[in-house]
N, C-alpha and C positions, 0 to 999 in steps of 0.2 A: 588098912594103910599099907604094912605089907606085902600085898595079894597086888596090891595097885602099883608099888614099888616092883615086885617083881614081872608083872605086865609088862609094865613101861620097859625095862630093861629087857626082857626076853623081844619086844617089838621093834627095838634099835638094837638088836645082837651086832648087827654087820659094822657098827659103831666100836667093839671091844676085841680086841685081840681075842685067840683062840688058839687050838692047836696048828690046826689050820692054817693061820692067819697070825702070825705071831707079830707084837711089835716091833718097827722099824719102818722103813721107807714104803709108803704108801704107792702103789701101782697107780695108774690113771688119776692122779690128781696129784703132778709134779707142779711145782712155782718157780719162779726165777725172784730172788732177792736181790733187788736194786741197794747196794753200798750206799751207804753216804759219805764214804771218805772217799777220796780219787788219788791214782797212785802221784807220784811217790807215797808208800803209804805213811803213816806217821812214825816218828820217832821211836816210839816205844813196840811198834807192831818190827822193828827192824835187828830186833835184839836177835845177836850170833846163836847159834845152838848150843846147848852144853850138856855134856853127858849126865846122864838119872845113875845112881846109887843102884844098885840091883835089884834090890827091895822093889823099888818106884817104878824101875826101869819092867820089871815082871807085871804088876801091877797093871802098868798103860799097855801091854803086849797084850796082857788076859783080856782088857778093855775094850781094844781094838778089834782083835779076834773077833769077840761077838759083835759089838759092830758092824763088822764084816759079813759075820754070819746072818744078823740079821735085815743085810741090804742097807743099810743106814750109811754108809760108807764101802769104796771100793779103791784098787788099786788104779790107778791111773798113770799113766806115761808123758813125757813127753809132747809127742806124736800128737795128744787131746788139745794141745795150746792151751797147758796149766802152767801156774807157776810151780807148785808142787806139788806132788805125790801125794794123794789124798790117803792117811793112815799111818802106811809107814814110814813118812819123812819124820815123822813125831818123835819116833826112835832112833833116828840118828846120833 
């Protein structure tokens, strides 16, 4: 049972992270997520920002970072026709 476990897993390898291939944002098999809410967004998605405690605030900076690091997320501008800054608007 075993032997057949580790088959199976060594036969879809390109399925599991790796050194190589570390997790995060998948190359060649992006998606577009269709919303189901439509702007204005709702009420509670409009809440003001407010400053993280330092603790917290280090915490979602460490967070991001890898994130970052591993493609899952990136900085983005304006310029993109975002509403925000994917990452570091978080920390504001």
């Amino acid at each position: 049972m075993k032997e057949e476990l580790i088959e199976i897993l060594f036969q879809y390898r390109e399925a599991f992270a790796s050194d190589n291939r570390p997790l995060g944002a998948t190359k060649g098999h992006e998606v577009d997520i269709m919303l189901n809410v439509e702007r204005p967004d709702p009420p509670i998605l409009r809440r003001p920002a407010y400053p993280a405690n330092p603790r917290a605030r280090e915490a979602l900076e460490s967070h991001i970072n890898e994130l970052k690091k591993l493609g899952v997320c990136r900085n983005v501008g304006h310029i993109e026709g975002v509403d925000h800054n994917a990452c570091d608007n978080y920390l504001e």
